[in-house]
Each structure stands twice: as C-alpha cells, then as structure tokens.
C-alpha positions, 0 to 999 in steps of 0.5 A: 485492502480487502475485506475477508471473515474470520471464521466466526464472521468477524470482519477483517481487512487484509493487505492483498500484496502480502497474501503468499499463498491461499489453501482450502484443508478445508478451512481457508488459510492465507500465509503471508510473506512473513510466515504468519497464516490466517485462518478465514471463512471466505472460500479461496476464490472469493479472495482471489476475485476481491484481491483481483477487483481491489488490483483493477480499481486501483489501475482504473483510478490511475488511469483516470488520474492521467488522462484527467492530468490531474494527478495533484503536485509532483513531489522529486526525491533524491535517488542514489543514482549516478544519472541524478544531477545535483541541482535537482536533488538540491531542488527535492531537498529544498522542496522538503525544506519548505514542508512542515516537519511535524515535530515539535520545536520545543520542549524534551522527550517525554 
C-alpha cells in the first residue's frame, strides 16, 4: 500500500498493484484495473517513486527472509496439477485438517 491525498489533503492508502494508469489534466488521476478512477493531490511521479520504493522494500524483506532461512513454516497446498502426487496433497490436506477452522461448532445462523 502507498500513502496518497485527496485533493483536500486527506490521507489515503491505495493498492500500488492495482494502479492502471496515472494522468495529470491537471489534477492527478489514478485509474484502476476495474475502471474506477481516483482523483488525488500528489503529482504523477511522487506515485511512481512511492509505488517503486514500497516494490523494492518488499523485494529487500524477501530477500532478508531467505538468506536469514527464516522465512517461518512452509505450508503446501494442493494444486490441480498432473505432476502433484497424492500423498503430498493428503499430507497438505491433513495439514489444514490439523488448523482451527475458525467457525463456530455450535449454534445456527444468525
């Protein structure tokens, strides 16, 4: 997420992934992927340069994660792939088997 203003100054955060285009006419305007367009205070290129900062921060934390080897517990998932075998989706299921579900075990809908 990136931190961006609305035209009377309020903050916002925004997903960087879903930025499609950036315009100055002469406000900004950012359109994202599903048409919706946002009009802010900051210029086009203070959001290129946060989104391509917030990009390499999180390129610099994965990378620390892997040569730290700690990047916490590996969790498998099943893929619908002709190359999985079964037992390691058995395993990935049994795995989730093992996790609390978060649901309620009693009572109806309310």
């Amino acid at each position: 997420m990136i931190l961006v203003h609305r035209l009377r100054g309020e903050p916002m955060l925004i997903n960087e992934d879903l930025i499609e285009s950036i315009e100055s006419t002469p406000d900004t305007v950012l359109t994202l992927v599903d048409g919706r367009k946002i009009v802010i205070a900051d210029p086009p290129q203070m959001v290129v340069d946060r989104a391509r900062a917030y990009r390499a921060s999180v390129l610099a934390a994965t990378d620390e994660l892997r040569s730290r080897g700690q990047g916490g517990e590996v969790l498998l998932f099943p893929v619908a792939d002709s190359e999985v075998s079964d037992t390691s989706v058995a395993q990935a299921e049994t795995n989730a088997g093992s996790q609390p579900s978060g649901r309620r075990s009693g009572g109806g809908d309310r």
